[in-house]
C-alpha positions as a Markdown table, in Angstrom:
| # | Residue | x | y | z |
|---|---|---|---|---|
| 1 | Unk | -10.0 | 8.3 | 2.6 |
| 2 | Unk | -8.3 | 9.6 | -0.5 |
| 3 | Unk | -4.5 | 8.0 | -1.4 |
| 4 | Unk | -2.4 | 8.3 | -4.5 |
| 5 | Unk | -1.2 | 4.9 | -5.5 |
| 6 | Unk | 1.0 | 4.4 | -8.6 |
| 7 | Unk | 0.4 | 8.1 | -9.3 |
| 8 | Unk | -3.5 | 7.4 | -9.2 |
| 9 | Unk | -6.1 | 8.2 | -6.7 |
| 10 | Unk | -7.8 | 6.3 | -5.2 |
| 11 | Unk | -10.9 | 8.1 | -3.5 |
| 12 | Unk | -13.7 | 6.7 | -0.7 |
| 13 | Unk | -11.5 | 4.2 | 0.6 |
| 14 | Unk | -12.5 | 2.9 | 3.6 |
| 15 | Unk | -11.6 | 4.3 | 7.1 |
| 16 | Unk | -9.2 | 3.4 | 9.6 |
| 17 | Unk | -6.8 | 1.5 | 6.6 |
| 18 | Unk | -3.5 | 0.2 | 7.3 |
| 19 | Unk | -1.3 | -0.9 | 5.1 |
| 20 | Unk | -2.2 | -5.0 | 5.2 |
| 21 | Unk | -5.9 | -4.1 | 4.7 |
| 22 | Unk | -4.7 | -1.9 | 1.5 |
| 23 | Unk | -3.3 | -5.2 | 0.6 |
| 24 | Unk | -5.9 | -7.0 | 0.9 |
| 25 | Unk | -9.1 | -4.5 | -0.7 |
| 26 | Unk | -6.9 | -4.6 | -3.5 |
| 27 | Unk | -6.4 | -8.2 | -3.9 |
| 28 | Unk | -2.5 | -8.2 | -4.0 |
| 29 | Unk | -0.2 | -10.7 | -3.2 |
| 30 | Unk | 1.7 | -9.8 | 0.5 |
| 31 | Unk | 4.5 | -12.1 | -0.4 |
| 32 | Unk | 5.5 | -10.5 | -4.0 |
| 33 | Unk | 4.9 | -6.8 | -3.2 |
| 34 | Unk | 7.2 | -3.6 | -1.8 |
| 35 | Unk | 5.6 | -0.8 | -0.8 |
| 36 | Unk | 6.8 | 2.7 | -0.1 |
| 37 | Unk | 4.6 | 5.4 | 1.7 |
| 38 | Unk | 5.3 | 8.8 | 1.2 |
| 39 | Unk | 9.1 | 8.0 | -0.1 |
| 40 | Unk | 9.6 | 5.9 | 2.9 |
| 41 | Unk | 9.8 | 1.7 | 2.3 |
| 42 | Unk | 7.3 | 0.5 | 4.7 |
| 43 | Unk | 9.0 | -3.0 | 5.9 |
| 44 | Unk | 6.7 | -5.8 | 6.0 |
| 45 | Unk | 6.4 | -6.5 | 9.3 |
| 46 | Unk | 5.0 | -3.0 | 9.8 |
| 47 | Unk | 2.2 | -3.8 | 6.9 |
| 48 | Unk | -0.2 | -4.5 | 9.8 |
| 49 | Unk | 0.3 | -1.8 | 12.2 |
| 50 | Unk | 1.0 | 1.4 | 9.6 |
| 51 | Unk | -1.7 | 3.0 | 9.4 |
| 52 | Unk | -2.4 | 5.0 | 6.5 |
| 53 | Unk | -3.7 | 9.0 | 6.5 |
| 54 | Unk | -5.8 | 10.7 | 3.9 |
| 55 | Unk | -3.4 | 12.3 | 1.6 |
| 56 | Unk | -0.5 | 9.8 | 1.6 |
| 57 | Unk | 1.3 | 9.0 | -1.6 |
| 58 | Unk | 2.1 | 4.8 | -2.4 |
| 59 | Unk | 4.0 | 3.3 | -4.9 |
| 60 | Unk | 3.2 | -0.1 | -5.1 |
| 61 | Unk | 6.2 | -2.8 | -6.5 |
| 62 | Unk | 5.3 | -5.9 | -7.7 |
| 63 | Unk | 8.2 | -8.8 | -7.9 |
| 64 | Unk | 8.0 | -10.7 | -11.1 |
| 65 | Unk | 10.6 | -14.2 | -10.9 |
| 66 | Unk | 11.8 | -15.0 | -14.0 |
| 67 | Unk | 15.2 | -16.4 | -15.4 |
């Protein structure tokens, strides 16, 4: 499966891929992330049933606390 994350691709990703085991074979933290899918915000409690297509665009937010 081929995505664009971040503007990148990503190519021979594995196949079926939702959006948890994205997650996951990249290593990122669930708790600190926002994800949108093809300009949509995918809600978190979604993250384990979306399932991604070949083709779809990501952006990929990561929360940074500071004060």
């Amino acid at each position: 499966m081929n995505l664009v994350i971040n503007g990148e691709d990503h190519h021979d990703l594995p196949e079926p891929l939702t959006v948890r085991g994205l997650i996951t074979h990249l290593g990122l933290p669930e708790k600190k992330i926002a994800i949108e899918r093809n300009r949509e915000i995918v809600s978190k409690s979604t993250f384990e049933t979306t399932e991604l297509s070949d083709g779809d665009v990501l952006e990929i937010i990561h929360f940074i606390g500071g004060g």
